[in-house]
N, C-alpha and C positions, 0 to 999 in steps of 0.2 A: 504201388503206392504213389500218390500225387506229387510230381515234382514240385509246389510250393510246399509241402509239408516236408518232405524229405528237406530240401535246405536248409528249412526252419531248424530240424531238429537237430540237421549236422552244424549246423551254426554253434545251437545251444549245447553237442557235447564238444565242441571244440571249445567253447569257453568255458567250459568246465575244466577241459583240463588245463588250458592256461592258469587257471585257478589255482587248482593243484598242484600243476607244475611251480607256480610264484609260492604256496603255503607249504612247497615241499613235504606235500601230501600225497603220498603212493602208493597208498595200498587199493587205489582202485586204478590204476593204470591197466591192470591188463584186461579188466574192466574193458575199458575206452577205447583200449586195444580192440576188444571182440567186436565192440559195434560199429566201428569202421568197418570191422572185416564184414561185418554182417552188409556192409552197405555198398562195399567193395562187390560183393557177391553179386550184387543187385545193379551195378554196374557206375557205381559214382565211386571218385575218386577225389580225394581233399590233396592241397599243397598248402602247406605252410612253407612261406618264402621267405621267412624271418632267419635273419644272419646272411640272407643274399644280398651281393653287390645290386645297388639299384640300376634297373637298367629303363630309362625313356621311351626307347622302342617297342618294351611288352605293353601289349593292347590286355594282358588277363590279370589287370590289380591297376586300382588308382591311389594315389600315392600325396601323404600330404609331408612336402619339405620341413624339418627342423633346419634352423638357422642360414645362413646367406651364401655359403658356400655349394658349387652344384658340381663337385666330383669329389670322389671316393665317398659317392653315399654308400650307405649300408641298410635295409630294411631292419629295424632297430625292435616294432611293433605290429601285431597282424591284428587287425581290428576284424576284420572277416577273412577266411579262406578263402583261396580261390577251389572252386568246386569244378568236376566236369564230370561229364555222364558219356558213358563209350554202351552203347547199341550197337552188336555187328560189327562191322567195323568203321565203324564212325566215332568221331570224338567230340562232344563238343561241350563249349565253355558253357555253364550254366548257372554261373556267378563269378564274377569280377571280385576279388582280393580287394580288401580296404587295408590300405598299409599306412607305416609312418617311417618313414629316411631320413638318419641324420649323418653328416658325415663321424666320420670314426679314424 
């Protein structure tokens, strides 16, 4: 499968189930479950980094500050996954996490 369409699409079940997850709507989680796994198979791998302490130094998610304070952030919102694809044994990032930090 084309690595621009696979992102596309892992983008768009990710925000689906954020969806779901917010309309505490469940009954297709294992659903969303399978197509990761299906994707997982194929050698891509999703992070949601949401509820992590924000850390400066990860180069895999760009990160936009809530309010004036710049420690005890917390990644609060995952606007995009961070994505990575493992071939052999190689790993590599093949989308950057769009996040939101606010302290907590």
């Amino acid at each position: 499968m084309d690595l621009e369409l696979s992102k596309r699409i892992l983008n768009q079940v990710f925000e689906i189930g954020k969806k779901s997850k917010k309309n505490s709507f469940s009954v297709i989680d294992r659903n969303l479950a399978n197509v990761f796994s299906e994707f997982e198979q194929e050698g891509f791998f999703v992070e949601n980094p949401e509820g992590q302490a924000y850390d400066e130094r990860r180069t895999d998610y760009q990160a936009t500050i809530v309010g004036d304070q710049m420690h005890r952030l917390v990644i609060t919102e995952v606007m995009k996954p961070i994505i990575y694809l493992k071939t052999g044994s190689d790993t590599k990032l093949v989308q950057k996490g769009v996040v939101i930090a606010e302290e907590k």
